[in-house]
Backbone bond lengths (Angstrom), bond angles and torsions (degrees), N, CA, C in turn:
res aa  C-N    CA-C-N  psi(-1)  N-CA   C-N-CA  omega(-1)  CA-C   N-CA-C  phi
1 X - - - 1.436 - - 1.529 108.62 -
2 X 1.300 133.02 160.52 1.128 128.24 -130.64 1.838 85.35 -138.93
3 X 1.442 118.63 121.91 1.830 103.64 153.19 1.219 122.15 -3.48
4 X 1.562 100.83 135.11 1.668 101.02 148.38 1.458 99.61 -161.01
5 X 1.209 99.08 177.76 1.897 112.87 -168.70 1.476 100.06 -110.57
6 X 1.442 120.50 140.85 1.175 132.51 158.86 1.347 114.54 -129.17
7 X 1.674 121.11 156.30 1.298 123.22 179.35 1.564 107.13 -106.64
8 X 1.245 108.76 142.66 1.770 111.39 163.00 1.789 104.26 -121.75
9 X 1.191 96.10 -160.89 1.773 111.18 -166.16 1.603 83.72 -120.03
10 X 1.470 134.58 140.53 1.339 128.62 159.64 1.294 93.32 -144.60
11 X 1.379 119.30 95.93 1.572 119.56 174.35 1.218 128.96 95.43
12 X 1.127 143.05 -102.70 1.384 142.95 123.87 1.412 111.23 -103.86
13 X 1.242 135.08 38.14 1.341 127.97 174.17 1.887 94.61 -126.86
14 X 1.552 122.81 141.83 1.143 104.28 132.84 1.847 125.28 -112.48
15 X 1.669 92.02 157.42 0.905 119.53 -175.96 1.228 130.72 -86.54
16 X 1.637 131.50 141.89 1.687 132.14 169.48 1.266 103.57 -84.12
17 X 1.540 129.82 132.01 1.504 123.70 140.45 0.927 118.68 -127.56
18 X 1.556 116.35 149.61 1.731 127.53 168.48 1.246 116.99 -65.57
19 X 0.874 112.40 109.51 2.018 108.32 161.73 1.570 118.76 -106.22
20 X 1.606 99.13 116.91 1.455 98.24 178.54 1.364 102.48 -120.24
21 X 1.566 96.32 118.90 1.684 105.99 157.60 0.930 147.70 -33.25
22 X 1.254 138.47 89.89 1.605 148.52 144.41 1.583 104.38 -6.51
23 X 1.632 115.55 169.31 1.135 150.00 103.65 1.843 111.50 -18.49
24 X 1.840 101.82 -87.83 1.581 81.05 178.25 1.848 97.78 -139.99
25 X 1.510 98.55 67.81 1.814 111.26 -170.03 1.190 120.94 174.60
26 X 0.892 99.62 145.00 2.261 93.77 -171.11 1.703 94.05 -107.48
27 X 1.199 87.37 142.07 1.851 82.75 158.82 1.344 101.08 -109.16
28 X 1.602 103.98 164.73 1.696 111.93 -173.07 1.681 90.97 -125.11
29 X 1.441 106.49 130.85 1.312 120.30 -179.41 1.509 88.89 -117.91
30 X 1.657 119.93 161.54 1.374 161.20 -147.96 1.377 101.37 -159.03
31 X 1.122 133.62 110.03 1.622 133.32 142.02 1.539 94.81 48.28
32 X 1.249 125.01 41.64 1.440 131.84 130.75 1.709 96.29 101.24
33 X 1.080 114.95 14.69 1.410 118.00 -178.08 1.837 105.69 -143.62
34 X 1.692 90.23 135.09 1.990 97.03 -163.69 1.208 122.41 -41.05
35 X 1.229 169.96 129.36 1.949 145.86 170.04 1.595 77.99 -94.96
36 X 1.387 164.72 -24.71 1.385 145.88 -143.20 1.409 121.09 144.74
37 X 1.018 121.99 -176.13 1.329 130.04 164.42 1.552 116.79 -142.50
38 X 1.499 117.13 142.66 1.603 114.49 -176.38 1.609 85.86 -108.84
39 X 1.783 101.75 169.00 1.374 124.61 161.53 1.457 103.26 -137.23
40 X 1.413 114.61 146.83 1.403 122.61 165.37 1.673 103.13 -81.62
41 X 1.492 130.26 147.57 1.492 169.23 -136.93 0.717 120.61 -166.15
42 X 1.874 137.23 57.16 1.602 124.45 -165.91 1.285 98.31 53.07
43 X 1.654 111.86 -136.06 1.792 126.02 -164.21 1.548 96.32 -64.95
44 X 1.683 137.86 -41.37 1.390 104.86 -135.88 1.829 82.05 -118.67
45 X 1.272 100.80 164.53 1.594 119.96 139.75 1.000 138.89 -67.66
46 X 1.639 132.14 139.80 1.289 130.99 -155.94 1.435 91.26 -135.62
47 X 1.464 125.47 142.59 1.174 137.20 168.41 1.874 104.32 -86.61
48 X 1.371 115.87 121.36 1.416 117.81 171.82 1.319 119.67 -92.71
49 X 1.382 110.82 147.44 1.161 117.44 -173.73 1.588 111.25 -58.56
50 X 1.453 92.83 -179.34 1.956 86.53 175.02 1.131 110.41 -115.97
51 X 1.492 119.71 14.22 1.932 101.73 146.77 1.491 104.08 -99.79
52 X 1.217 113.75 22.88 1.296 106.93 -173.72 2.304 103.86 -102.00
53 X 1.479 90.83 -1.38 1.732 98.70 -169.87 1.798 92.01 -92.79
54 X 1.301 96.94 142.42 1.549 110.21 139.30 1.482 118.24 -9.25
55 X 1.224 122.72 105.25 1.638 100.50 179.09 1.381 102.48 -101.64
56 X 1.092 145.24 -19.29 1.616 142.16 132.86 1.612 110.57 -23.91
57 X 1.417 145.64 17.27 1.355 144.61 142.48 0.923 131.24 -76.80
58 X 1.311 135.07 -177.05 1.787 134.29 163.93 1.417 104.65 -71.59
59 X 1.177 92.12 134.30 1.871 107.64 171.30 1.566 109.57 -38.41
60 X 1.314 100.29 124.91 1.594 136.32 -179.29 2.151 95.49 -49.53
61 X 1.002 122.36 -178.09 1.098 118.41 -159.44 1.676 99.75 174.00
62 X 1.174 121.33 128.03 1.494 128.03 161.19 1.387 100.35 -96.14
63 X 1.215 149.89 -10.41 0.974 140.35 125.86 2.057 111.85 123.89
64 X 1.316 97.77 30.99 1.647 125.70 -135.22 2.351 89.99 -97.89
65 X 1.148 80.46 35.26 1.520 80.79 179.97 1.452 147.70 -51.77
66 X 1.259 142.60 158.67 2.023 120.51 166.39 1.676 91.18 -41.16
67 X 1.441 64.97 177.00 1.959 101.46 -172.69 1.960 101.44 -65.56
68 X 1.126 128.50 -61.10 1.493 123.50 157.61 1.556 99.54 12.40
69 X 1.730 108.60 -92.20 1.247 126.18 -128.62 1.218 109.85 -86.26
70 X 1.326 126.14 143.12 1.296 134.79 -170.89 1.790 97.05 -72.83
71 X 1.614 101.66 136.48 1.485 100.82 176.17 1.457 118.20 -102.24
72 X 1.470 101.79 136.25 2.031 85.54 -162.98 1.600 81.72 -133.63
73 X 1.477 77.65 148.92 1.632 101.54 -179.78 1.740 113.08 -126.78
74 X 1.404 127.76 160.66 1.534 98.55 -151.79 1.873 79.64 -125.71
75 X 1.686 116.46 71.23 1.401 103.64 166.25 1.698 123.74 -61.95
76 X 1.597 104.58 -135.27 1.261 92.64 175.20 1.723 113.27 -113.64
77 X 1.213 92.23 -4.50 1.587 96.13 150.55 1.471 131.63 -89.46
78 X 1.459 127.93 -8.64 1.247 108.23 154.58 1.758 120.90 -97.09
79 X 1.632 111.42 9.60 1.040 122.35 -167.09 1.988 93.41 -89.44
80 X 1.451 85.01 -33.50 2.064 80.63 179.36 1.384 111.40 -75.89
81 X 1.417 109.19 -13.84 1.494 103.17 -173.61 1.246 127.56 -56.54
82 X 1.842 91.30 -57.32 1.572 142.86 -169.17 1.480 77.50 -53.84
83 X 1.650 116.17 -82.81 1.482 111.05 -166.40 1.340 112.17 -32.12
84 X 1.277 129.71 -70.05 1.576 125.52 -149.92 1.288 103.01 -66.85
85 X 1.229 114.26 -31.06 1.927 116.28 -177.72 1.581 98.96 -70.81
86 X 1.323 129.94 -39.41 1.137 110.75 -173.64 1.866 115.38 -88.09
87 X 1.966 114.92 -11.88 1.189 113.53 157.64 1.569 129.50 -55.89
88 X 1.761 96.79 -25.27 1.975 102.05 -166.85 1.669 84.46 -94.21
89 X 1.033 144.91 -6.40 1.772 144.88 177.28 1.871 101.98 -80.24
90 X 1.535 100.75 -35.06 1.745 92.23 -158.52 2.173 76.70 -94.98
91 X 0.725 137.02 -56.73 1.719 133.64 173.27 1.266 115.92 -14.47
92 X 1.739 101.73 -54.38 1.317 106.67 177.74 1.582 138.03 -92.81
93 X 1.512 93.28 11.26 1.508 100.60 157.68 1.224 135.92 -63.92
């Protein structure tokens, strides 16, 4: 399966992210640098560790940028987001 971009709400800004497909996990990229990776668990999403990513990706990132850039952090509310945006992406294939 091939990249794609989804938007969420983080604050009053929304946001673009990359999601590239795993084997069995997407990683979520930010402005070209990793914030994490989710896995599906039965019903929920799981945030993976970061020796647990691809290390053949773009450098991992806490995401701690100049003043510009929106700072995103991947709790468990942007972790449900990410999920459901990327459930209505795999639906609509």
């Amino acid at each position: 399966m091939a990249s794609f971009n989804i938007q969420i709400d983080h604050g009053d800004d929304k946001i673009t992210l990359t999601i590239i497909p795993k084997e069995d996990y997407y990683i979520i990229v930010y402005l070209g640098s990793i914030l994490g990776a989710i896995r599906k668990m039965g019903l929920d999403w799981i945030l993976l560790q970061q020796e647990e990513i691809d290390p053949g990706m773009p450098e991992y990132s806490d995401h701690k940028l100049n003043s510009e850039a929106t700072q995103v952090s991947l709790g468990i509310h942007e972790i449900n987001l990410i999920a459901g945006e990327i459930e209505n992406h795999l639906a609509n294939q």
